[in-house]
Every structure is written in C-alpha cells, then in structure tokens.
VMD Tcl script that draws the C-alpha trace (Angstrom):
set ca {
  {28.62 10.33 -33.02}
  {27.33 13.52 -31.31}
  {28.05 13.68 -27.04}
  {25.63 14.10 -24.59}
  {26.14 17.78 -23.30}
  {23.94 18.04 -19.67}
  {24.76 21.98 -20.44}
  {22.84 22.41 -23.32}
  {19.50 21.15 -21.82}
  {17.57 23.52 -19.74}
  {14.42 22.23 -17.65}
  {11.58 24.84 -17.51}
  {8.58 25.07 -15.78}
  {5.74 24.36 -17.88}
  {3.06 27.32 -18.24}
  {-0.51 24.89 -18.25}
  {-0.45 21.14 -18.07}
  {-3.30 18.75 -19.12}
  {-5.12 17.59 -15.97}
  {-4.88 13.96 -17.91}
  {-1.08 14.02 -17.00}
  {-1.64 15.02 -13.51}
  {-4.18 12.04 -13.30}
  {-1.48 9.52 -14.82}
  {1.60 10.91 -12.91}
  {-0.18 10.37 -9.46}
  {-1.70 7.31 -10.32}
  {2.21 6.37 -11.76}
  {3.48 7.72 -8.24}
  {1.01 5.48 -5.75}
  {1.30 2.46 -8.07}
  {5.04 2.83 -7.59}
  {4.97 3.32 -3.84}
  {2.68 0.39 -3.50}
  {5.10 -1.67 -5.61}
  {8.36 -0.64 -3.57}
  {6.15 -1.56 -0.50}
  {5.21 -4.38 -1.38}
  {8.84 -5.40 -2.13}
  {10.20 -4.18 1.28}
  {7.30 -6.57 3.20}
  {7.87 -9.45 1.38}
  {11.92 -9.24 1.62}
  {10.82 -8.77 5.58}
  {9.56 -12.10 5.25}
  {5.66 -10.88 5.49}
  {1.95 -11.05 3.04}
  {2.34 -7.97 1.39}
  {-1.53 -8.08 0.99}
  {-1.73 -8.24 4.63}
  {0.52 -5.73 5.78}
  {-2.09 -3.45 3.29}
  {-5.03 -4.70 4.94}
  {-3.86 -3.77 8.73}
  {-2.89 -0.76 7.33}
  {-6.29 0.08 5.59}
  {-7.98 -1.43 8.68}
  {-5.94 0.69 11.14}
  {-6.35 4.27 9.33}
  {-10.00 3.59 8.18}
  {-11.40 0.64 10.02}
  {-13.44 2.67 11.87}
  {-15.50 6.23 12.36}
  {-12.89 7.07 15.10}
  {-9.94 5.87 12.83}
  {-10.57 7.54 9.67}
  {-11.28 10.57 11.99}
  {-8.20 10.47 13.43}
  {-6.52 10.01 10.09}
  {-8.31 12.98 8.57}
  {-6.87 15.16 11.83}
  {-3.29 13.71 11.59}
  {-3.08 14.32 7.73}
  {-4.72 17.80 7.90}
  {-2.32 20.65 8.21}
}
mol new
graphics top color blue
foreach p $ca { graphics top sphere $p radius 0.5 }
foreach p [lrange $ca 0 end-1] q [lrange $ca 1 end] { graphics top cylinder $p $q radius 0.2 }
display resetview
C-alpha cells in the first residue's frame, strides 16, 4: 500500500479559473455560513429564521439602514 507523502504535493496558483467555479464556491461559502449560523442560534435556544429576519430588517429595513450598511461595508 503506497503512504501519503504531504511533501510530494505542491499547491499552485491557478493561471485562469472558470467564472462558473467562482459562482459555486461563493454560493458554497454563504450557504455554509448560513448553515453554521443557523446552528449557533438554535443551540442559543433562538428561531434561526428570526434571528435572519432582524438581521435583514436591521441592515436593509430601511433607506437610512441599507445606507448605512453600504457606508459601514465600503472601504
């Protein structure tokens, strides 16, 4: 049976990559976040679905929110 040997892999950067795997890979990234989220409210004891809506409602619910999202998130 042949070993696993870490020193014979080498990671490198790849030249081009399809803008279909960028697509997947973030949607794969927020689906996870949402998931370990979701977890973490309901082992606080809380609606997962609710902690999402205040926190939709509180960034967005309004012209003044979403503007002061936009300001906070822009470098």
């Amino acid at each position: 049976m042949t070993e696993f040997n870490l020193v014979e892999w080498r990671l490198e950067r790849r030249l081009e990559t399809r803008p279909t795997a960028r697509v997947v890979a973030l949607a794969a990234a927020a689906a996870a976040a949402v998931l370990v989220c979701s977890l973490l409210f309901a082992a606080a004891g809380a609606s997962p679905r609710a902690a999402f809506e205040a926190l939709l409602k509180g960034s967005f619910g309004s012209s003044r929110a979403a503007g002061e999202t936009l300001v906070k998130a822009t470098p």
